[in-house]
KOLKOL-972588 format. One line per 2 residues: number of its first residue (from 1); their letters; for each residue x, y, z of N, C-alpha, C. Coordinates in Angstrom, 3 decimals. Layout:
NUM	A	X,Y,Z,X,Y,Z,X,Y,Z ~ ...
This chain:
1	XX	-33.448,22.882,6.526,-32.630,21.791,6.048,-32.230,20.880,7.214 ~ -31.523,21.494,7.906,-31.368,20.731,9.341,-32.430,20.952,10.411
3	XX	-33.473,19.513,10.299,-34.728,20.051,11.098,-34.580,18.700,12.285 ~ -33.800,18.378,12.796,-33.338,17.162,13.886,-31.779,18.747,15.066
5	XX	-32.151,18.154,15.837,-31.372,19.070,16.900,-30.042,18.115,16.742 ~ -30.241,16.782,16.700,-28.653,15.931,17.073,-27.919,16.116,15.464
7	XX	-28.896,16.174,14.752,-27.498,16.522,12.790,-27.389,18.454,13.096 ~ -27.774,19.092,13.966,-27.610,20.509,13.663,-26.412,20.363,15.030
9	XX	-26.403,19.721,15.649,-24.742,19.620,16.342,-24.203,18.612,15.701 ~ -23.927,17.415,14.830,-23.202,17.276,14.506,-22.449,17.672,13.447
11	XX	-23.330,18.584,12.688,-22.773,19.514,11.322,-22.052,20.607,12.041 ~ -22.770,21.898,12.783,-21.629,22.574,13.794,-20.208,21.827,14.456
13	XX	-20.376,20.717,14.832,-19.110,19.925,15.517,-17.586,19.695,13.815 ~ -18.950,18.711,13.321,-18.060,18.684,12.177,-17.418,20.347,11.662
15	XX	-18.100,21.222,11.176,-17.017,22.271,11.013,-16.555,22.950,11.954 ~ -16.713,23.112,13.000,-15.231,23.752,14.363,-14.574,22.464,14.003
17	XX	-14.240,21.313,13.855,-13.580,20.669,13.802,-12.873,20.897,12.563 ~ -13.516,20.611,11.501,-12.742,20.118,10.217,-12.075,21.912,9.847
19	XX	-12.331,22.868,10.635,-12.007,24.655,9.713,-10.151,24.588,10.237 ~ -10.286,23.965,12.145,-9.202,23.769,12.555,-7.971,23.444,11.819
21	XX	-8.477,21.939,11.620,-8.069,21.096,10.891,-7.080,21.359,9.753 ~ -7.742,22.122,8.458,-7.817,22.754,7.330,-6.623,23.475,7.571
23	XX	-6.809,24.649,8.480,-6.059,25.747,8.922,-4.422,25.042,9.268 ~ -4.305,24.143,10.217,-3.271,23.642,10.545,-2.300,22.653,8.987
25	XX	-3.365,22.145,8.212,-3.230,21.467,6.781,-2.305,22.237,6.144 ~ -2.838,23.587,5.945,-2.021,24.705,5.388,-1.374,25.197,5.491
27	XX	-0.940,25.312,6.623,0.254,25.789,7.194,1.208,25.019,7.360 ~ 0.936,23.614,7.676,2.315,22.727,7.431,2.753,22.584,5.886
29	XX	1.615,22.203,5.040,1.811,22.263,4.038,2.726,23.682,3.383 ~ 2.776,24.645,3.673,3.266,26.017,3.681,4.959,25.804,4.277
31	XX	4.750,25.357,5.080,6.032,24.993,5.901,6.909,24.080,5.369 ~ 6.468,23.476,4.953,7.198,21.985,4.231,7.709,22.705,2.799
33	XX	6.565,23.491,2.172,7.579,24.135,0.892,8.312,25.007,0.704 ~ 8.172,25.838,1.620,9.088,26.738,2.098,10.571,25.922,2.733
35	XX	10.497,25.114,3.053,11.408,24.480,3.753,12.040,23.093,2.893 ~ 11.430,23.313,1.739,11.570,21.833,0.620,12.854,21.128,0.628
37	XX	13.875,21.638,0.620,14.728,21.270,0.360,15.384,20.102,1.854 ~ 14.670,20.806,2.916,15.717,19.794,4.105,14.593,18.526,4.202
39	XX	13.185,19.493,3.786,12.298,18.014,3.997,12.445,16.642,2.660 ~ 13.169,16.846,1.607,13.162,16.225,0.352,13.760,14.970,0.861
41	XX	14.901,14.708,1.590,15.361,13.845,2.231,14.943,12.521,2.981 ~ 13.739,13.417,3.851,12.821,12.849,4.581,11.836,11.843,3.852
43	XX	10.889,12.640,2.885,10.260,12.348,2.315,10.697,11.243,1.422 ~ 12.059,11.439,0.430,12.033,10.240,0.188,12.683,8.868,0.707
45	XX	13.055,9.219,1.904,13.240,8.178,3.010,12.102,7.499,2.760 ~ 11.089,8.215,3.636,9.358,7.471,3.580,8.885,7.067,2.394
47	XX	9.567,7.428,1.081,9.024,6.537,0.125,9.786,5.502,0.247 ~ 10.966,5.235,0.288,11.351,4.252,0.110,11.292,2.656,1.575
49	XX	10.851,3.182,2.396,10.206,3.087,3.692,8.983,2.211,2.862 ~ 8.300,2.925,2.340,6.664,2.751,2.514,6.842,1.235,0.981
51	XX	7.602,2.038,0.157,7.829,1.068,-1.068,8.454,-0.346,-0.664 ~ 9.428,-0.533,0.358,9.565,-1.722,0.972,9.136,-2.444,1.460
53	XX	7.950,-1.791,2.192,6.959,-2.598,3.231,5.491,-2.914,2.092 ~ 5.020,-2.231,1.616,4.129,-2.738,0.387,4.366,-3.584,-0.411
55	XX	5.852,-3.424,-1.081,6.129,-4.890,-2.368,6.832,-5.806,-1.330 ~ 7.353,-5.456,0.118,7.532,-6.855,0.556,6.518,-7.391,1.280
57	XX	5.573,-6.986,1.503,4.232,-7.909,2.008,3.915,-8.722,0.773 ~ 3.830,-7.622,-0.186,3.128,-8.627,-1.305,4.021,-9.394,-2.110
59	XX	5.165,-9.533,-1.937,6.170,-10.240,-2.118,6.217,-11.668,-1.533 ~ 5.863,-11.641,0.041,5.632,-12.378,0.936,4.602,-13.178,0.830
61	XX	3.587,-12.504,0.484,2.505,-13.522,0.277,2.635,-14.028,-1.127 ~ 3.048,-13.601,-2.120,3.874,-14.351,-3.373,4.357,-15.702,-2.880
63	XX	5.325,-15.787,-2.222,6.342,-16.916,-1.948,5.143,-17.750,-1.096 ~ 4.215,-17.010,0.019,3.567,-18.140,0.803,2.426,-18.821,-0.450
65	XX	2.153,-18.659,-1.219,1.167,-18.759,-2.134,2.133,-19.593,-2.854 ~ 3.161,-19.517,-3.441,3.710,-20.270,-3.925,4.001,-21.699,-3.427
67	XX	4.556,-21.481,-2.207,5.310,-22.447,-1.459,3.315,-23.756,-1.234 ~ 2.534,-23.083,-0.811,1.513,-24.049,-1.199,0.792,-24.300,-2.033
69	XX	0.642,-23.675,-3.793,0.437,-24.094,-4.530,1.338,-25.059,-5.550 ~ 2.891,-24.841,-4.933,3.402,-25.921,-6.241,4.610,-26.087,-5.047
71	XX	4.518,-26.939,-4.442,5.328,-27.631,-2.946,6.850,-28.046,-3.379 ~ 6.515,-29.004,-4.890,8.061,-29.102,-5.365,9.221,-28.277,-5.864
73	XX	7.869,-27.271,-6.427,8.970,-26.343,-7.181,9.029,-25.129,-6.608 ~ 8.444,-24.822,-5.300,8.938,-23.996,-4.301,10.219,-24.602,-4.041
75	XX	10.541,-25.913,-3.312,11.137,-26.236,-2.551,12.629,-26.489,-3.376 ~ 12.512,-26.960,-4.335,13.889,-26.932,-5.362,14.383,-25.590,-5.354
77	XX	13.618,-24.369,-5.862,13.735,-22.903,-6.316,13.644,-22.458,-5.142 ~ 13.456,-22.372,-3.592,13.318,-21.726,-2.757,14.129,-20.625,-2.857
79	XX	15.482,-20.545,-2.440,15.992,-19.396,-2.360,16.579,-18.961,-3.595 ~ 16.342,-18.880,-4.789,16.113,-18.371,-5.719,15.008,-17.494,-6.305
81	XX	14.171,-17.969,-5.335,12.497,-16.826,-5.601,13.148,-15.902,-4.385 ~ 13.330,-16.503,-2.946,13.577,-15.391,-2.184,14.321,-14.138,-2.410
83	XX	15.198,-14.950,-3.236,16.221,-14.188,-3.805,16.056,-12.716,-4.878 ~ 14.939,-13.416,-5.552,14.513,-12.605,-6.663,13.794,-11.593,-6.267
85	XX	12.790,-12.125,-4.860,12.044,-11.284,-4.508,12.648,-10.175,-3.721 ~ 13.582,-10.239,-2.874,14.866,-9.163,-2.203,14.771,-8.361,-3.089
87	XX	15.395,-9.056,-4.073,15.962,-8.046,-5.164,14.896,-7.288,-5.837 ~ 13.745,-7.263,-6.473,12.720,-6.924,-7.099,12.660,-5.738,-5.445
89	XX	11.927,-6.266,-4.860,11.371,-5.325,-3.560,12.482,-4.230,-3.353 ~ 13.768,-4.590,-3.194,14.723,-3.535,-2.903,14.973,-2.559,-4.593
91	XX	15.137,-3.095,-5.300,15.103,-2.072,-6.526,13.668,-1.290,-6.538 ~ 12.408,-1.601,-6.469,11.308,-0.952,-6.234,10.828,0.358,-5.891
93	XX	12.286,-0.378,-4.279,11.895,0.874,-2.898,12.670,1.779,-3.229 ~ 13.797,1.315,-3.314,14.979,2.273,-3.438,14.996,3.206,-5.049
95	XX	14.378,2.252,-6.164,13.787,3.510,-7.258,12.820,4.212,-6.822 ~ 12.084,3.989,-6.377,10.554,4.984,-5.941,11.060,6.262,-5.072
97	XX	12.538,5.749,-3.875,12.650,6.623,-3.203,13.778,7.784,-3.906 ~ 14.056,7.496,-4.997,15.154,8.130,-5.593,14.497,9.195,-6.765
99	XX	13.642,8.502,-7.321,12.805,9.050,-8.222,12.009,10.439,-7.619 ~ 11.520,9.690,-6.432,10.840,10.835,-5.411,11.412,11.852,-5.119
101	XX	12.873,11.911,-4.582,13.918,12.887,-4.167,14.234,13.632,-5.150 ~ 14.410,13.039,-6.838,14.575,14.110,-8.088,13.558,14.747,-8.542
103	XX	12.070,14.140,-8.089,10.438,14.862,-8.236,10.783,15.950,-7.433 ~ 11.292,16.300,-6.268,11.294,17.481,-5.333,12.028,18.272,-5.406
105	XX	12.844,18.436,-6.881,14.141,19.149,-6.255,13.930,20.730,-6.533 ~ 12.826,20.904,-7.441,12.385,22.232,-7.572,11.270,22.771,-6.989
107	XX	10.518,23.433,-5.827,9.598,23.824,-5.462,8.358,24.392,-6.241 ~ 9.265,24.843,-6.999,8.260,26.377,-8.369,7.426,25.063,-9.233
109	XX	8.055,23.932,-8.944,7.583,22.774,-10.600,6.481,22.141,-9.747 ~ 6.254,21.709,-8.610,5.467,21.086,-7.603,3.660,21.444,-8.212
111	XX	2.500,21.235,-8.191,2.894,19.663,-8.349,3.782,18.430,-9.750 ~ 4.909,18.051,-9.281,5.820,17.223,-10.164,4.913,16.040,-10.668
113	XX	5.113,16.137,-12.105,4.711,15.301,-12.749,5.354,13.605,-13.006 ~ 6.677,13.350,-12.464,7.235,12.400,-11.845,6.805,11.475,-10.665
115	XX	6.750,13.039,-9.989,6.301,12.637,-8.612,5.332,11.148,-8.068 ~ 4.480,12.298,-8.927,2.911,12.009,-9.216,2.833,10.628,-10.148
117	XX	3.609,10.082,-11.353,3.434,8.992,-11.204,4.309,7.922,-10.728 ~ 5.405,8.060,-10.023,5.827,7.378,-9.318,5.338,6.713,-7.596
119	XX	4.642,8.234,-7.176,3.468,7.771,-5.965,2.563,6.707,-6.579 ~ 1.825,7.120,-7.958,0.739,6.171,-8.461,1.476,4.580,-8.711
121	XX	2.625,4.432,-9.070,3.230,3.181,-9.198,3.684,2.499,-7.982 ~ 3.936,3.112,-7.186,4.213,2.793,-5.910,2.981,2.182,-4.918
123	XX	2.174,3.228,-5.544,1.094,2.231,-4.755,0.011,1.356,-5.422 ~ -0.128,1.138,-6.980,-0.819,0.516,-7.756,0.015,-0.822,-8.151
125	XX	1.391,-1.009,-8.010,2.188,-2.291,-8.482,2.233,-3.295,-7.222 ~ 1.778,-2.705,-6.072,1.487,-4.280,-5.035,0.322,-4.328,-4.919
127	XX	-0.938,-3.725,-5.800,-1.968,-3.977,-5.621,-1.813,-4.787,-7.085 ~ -1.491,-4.058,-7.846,-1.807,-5.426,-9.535,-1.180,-6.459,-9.414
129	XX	0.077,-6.459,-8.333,0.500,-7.849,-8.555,-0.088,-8.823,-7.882 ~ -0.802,-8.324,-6.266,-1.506,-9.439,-5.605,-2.928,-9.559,-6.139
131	XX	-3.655,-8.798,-7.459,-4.671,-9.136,-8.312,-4.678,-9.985,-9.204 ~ -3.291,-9.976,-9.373,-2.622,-10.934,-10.465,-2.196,-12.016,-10.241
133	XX	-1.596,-12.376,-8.878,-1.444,-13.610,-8.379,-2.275,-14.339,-7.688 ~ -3.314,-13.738,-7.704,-4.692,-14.160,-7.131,-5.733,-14.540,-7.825
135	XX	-5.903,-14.246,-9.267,-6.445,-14.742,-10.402,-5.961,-16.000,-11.215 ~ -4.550,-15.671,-10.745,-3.277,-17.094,-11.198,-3.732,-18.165,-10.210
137	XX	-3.878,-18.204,-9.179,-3.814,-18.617,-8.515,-5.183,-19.450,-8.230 ~ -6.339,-18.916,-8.868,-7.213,-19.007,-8.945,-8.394,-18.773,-7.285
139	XX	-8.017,-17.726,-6.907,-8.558,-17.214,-5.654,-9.242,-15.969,-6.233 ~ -10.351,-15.233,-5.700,-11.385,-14.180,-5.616,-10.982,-13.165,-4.978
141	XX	-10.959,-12.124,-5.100,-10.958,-11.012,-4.430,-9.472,-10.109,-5.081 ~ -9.412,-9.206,-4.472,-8.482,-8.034,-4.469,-7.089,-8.438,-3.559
143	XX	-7.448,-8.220,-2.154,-6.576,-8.489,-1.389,-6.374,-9.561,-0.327 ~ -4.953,-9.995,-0.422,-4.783,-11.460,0.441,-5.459,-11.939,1.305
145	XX	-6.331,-12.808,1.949,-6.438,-13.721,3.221,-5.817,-14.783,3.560 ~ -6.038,-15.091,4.281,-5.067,-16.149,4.835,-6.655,-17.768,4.724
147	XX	-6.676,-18.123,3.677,-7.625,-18.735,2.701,-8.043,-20.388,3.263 ~ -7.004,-20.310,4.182,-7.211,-21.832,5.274,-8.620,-21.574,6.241
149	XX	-8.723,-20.463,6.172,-9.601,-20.397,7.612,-10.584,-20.415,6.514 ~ -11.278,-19.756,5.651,-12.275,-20.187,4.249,-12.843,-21.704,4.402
151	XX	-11.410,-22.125,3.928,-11.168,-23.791,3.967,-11.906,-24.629,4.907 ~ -11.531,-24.275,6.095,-11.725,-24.701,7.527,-13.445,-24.688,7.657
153	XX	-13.839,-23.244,7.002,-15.301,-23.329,7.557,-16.390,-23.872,6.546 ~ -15.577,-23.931,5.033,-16.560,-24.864,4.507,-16.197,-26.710,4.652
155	XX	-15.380,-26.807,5.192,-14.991,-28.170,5.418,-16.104,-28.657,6.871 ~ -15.656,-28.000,7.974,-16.674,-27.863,8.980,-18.344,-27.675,8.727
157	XX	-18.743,-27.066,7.736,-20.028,-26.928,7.178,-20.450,-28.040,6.775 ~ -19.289,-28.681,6.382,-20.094,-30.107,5.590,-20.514,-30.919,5.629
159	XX	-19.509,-31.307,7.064,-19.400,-32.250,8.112,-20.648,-32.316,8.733 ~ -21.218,-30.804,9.152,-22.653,-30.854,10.328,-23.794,-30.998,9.449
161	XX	-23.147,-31.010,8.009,-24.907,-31.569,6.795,-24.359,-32.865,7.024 ~ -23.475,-33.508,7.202,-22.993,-35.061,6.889,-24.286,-35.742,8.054
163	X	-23.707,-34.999,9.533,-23.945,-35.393,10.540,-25.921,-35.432,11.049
């Protein structure tokens, strides 16, 4: 099966590596539930950590998307979207991280069925919304670019057929 000398060391490399690996996986993992209760804290710190920084990026690029697709009615509504958006992003984080902390409170119930879809909402609601404001918006793709530089190089393209 392995008839090349350089894939019969990198398959040996790969498992001394990945058995390590595994071994250490399990044992923290072991450690952490055994220990559930001081780590529950932590953990949903980091959700609510992680839930802030996800819906406020995509929050962010909301408002920048806004602010140059409709210039007037950014600029009337400005801090009223900002506003909204605080608020939306901070209820988000701070439910995800609360929700998370009552997913953990029993070890024996793990894996929590809360848990589990509150991780999935947490990380699927700043992806549908920048799919969603990007279809509104009438832009391609999944996730944000910064759509000037696009701009820039078919504008520049056009110029050197002009020329």
């Amino acid at each position: 099966m392995l008839q090349s000398r350089r894939l019969r060391e990198i398959a040996l490399l790969s498992l001394g590596v990945i058995t390590p690996l595994g071994i250490l996986a399990v044992n923290a993992s072991a450690f952490v539930m055994l220990h559930l209760t001081q780590f529950r804290i932590g953990i949903a710190a980091c959700a609510v950590i992680s839930g802030l920084v996800l819906n406020g990026l995509t929050a962010w690029w909301l408002l920048r998307l806004a602010s140059r697709n409709a210039p007037p009615l950014y600029r009337e509504y400005r801090l009223w979207a900002i506003g909204a958006a605080v608020l939306i992003v901070g209820l988000t984080g701070g439910g995800g991280g609360y929700l998370t902390y009552l997913g953990l409170k029993d070890p024996s119930r793990l894996p929590d069925a809360l848990s589990v879809v509150v991780a999935t909402f947490m990380i699927g609601l700043p992806l549908a919304v920048a799919f969603a404001g990007r279809r509104l918006a009438g832009l391609g793709g999944i996730f944000p670019v910064d759509e000037s530089t696009q701009k820039d190089k078919r504008r520049t393209s056009s110029r050197m057929r002009q020329a």
